[in-house]
LOMITI-696303 format. One record per residue (C-alpha): x, y, z. Coordinates in steps of 0.001 Angstrom, whole numbers. Example, Ala and Ser with C-alpha at 12.3 -4.5 7.8 and 13.67 -1.06 7.14 Angstrom:
LOMITI-696303
<pt><u>12300</u><v>-4500</v><w>7800</w></pt>
<pt><u>13670</u><v>-1060</v><w>7140</w></pt>
END
This chain:
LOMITI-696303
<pt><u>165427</u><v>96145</v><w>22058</w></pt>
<pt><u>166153</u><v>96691</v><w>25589</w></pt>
<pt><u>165881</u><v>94419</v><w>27975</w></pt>
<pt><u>163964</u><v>95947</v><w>31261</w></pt>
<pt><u>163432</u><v>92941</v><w>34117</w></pt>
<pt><u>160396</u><v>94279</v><w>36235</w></pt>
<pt><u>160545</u><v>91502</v><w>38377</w></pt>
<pt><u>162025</u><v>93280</v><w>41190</w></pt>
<pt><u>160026</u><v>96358</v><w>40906</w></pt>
<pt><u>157286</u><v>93991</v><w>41036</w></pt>
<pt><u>158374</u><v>92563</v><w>44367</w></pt>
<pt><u>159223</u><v>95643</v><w>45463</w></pt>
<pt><u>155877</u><v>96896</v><w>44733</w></pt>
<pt><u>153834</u><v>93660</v><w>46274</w></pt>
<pt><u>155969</u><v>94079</v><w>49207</w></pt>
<pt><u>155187</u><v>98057</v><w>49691</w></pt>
<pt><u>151548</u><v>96762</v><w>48879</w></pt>
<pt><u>151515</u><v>94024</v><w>51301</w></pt>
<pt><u>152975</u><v>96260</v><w>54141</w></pt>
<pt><u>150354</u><v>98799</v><w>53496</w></pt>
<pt><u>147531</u><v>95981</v><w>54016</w></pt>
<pt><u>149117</u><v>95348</v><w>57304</w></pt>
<pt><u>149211</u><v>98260</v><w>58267</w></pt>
<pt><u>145502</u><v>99066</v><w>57493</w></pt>
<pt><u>144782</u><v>95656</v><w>58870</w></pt>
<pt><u>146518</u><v>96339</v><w>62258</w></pt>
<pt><u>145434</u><v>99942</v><w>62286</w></pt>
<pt><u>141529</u><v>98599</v><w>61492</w></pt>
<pt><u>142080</u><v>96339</v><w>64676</w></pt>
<pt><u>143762</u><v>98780</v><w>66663</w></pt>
<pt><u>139814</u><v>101357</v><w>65849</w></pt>
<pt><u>137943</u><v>98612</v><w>65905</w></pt>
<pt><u>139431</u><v>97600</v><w>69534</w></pt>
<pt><u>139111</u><v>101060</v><w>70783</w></pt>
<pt><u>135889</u><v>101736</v><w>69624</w></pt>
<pt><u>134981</u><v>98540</v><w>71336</w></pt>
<pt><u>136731</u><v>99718</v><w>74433</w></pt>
<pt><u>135147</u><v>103417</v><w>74368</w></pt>
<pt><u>132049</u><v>101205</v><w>74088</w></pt>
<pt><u>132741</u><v>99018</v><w>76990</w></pt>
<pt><u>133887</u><v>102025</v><w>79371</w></pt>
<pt><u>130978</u><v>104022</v><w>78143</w></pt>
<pt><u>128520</u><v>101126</v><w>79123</w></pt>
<pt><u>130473</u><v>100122</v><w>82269</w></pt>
<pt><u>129603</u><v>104320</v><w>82944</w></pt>
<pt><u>125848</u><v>104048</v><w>82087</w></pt>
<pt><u>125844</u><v>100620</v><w>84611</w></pt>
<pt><u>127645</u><v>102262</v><w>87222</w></pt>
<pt><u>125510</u><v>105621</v><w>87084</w></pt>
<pt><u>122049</u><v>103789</v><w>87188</w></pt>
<pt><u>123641</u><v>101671</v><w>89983</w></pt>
<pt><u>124211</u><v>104503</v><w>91844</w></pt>
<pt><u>120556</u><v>106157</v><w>90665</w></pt>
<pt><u>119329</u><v>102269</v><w>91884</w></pt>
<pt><u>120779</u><v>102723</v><w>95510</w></pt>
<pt><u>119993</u><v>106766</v><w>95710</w></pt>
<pt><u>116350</u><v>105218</v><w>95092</w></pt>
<pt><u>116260</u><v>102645</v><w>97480</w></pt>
<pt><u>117779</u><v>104878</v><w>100292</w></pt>
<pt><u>115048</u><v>107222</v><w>99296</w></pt>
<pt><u>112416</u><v>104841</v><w>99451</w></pt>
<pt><u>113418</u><v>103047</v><w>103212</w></pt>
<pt><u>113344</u><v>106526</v><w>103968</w></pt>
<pt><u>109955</u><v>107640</v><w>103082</w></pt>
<pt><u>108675</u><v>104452</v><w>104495</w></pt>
<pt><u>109964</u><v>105092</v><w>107867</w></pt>
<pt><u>108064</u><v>108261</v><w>107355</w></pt>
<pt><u>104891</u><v>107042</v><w>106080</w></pt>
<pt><u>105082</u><v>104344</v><w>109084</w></pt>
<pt><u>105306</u><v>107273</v><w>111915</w></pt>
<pt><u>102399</u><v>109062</v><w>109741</w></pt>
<pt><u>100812</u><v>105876</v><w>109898</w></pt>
<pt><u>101526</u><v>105869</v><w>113898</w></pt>
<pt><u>100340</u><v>109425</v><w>114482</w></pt>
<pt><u>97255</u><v>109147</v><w>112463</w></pt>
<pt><u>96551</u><v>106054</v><w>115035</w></pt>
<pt><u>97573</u><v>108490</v><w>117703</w></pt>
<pt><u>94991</u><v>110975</v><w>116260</w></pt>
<pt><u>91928</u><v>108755</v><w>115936</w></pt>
<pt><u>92804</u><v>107625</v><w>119332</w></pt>
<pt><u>92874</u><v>110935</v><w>120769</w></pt>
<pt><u>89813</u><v>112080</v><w>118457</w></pt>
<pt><u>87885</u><v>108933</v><w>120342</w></pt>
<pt><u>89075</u><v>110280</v><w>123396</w></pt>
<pt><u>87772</u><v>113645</v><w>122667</w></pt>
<pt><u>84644</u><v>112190</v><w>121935</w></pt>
<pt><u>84023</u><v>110243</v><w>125134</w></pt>
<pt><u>85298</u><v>113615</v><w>127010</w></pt>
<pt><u>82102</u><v>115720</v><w>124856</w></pt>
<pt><u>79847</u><v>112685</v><w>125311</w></pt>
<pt><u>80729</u><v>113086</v><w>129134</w></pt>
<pt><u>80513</u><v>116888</v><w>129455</w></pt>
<pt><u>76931</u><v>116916</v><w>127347</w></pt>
<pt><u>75824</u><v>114218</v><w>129830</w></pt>
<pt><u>76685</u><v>116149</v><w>133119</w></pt>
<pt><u>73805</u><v>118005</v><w>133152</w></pt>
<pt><u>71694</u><v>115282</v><w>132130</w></pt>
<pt><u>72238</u><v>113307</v><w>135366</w></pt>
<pt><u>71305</u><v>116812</v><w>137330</w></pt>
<pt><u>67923</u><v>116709</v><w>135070</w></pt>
<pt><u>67592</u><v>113133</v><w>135602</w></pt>
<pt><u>67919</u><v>113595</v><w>139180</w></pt>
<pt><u>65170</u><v>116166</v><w>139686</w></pt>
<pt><u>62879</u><v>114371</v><w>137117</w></pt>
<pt><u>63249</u><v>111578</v><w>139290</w></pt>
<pt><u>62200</u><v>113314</v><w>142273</w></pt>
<pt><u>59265</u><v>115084</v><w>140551</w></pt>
<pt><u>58049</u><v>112485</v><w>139436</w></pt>
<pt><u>57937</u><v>110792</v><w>142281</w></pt>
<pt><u>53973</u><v>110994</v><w>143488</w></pt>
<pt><u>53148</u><v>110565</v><w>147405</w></pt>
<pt><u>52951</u><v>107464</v><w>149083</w></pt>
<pt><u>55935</u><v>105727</v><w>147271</w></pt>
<pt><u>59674</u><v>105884</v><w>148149</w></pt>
<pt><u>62775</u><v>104356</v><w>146334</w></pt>
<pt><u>64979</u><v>102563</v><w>147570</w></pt>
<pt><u>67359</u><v>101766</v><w>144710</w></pt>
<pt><u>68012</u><v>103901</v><w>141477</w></pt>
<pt><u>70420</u><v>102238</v><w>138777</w></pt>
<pt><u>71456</u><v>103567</v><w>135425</w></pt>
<pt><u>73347</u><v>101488</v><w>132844</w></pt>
<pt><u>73334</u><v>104015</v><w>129534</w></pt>
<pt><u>69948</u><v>104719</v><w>128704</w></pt>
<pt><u>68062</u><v>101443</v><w>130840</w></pt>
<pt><u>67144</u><v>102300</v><w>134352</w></pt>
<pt><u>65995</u><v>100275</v><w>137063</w></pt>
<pt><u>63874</u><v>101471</v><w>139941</w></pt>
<pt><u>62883</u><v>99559</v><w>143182</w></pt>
<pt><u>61066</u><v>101000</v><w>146062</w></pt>
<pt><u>57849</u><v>100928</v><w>148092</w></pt>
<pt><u>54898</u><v>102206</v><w>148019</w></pt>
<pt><u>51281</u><v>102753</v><w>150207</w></pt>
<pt><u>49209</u><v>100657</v><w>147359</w></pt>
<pt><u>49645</u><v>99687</v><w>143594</w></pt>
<pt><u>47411</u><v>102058</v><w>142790</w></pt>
<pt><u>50568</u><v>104673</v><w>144063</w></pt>
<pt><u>53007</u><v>102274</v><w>141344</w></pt>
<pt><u>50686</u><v>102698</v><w>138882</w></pt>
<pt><u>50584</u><v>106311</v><w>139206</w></pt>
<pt><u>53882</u><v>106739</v><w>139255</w></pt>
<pt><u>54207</u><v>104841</v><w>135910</w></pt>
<pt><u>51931</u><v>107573</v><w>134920</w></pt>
<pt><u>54309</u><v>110462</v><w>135817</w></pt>
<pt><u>57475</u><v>108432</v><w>133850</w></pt>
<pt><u>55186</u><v>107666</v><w>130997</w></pt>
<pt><u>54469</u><v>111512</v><w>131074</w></pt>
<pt><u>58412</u><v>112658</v><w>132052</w></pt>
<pt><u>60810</u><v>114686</v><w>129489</w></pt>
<pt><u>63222</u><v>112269</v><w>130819</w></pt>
<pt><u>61666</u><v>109238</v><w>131156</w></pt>
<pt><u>60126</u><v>106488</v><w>128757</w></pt>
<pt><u>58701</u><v>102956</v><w>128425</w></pt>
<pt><u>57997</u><v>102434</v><w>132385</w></pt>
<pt><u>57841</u><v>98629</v><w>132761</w></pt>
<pt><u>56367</u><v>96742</v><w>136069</w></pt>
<pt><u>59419</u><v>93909</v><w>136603</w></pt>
<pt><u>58083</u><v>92772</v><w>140146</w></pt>
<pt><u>54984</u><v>93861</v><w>142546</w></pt>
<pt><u>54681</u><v>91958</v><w>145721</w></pt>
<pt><u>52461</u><v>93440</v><w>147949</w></pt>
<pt><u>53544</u><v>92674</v><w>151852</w></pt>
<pt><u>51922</u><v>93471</v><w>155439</w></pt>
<pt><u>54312</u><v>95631</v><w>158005</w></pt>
<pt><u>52858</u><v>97109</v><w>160759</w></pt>
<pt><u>49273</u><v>96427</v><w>160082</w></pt>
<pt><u>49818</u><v>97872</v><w>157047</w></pt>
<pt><u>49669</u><v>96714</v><w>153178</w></pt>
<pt><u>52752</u><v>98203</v><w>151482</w></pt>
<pt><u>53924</u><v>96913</v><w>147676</w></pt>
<pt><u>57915</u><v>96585</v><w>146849</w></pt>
<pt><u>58169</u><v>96962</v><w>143421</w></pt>
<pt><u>61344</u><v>96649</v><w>140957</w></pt>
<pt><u>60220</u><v>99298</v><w>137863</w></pt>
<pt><u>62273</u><v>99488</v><w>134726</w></pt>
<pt><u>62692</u><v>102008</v><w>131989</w></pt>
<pt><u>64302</u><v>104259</v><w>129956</w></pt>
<pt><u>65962</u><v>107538</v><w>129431</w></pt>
<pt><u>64406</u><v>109904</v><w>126795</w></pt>
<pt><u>67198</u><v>110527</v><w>124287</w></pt>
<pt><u>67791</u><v>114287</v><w>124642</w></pt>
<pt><u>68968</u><v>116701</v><w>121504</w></pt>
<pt><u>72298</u><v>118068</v><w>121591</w></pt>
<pt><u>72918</u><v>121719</v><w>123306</w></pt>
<pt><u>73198</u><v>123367</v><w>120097</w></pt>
<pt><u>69965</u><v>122197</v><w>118862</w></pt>
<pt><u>68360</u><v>122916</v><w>121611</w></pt>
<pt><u>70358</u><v>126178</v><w>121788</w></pt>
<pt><u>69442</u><v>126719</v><w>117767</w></pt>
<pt><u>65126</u><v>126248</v><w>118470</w></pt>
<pt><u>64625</u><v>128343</v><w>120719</w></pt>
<pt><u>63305</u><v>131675</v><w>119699</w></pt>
END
């Protein structure tokens, strides 16, 4: 029989065998680093785009609250001029109440008795003058108590006093104004 020695082949072989696991070895390394470097550079990407998202956001948002701060100021600038508005219609409604008040004040006024003083703080007024008797005050608290724009007349002082042979009575009278309706109620009731 022949003698065959397969010992070499065998090495041979093993060898071939053992360069092909390198190779798949190194080559399974080599994938298995990329992938794990696509990976890294792909989340390094995702870091750097949501960084930049991030500071696109914030820049946004310092933005919109400078702008919410001036809305902020100019709605304070509004409600300040709106008050201001207010005042100036409170005013012009009340002009023509002190030219009412005025003449009301001297129709009222019955003979014999004289003011001297005539103060209005708001609605309270404060009335000192003379008069002939109290019998003249007293009717002249009549014609407030009566007034359209008068109310609650209240006797603060009476002192009755002698000049000239005669009696006269300084008096200090308070009250109030009657509030009146706005123009365009008035305006609105009348037929």
């Amino acid at each position: 029989m022949a003698r065959i020695n397969l010992l070499p082949w065998r090495d041979e072989l093993r060898k071939q065998k053992q360069r092909e696991f390198g190779i798949t070895a190194i080559s399974s390394v080599v994938i298995a680093g990329l992938v794990v470097l696509l990976a890294h550079i792909h989340v390094v990407g995702l870091i750097s785009n949501q960084n930049q998202r991030n500071t696109y956001l914030e820049s946004e948002i310092t933005i919109l609250n400078k702008r919410i701060g001036r809305i902020r100021e100019l709605e304070a600038m509004k409600d300040n001029l709106l008050a201001r508005m207010n005042v100036i219609q409170e005013l012009q409604g009340s002009r023509p109440e002190s030219v009412h008040l005025m003449d009301e004040l001297v129709r009222s006024l019955p003979d014999g008795v004289h003011l001297n003083t005539f103060q209005q703080k708001q609605k309270a007024l404060t009335m000192t003058g003379v008069a002939e008797s109290n019998a003249r005050v007293s009717d002249y608290m009549r014609q407030i108590d009566t007034s359209d724009w008068f109310t609650g007349p209240r006797l603060e002082v009476i002192k009755t006093t002698e000049s000239k042979r005669r009696r006269i009575a300084n008096f200090t009278l308070r009250g109030n104004q009657k509030p009146r309706k706005p123009i365009d109620d008035m305006a609105g009731s009348t037929p």
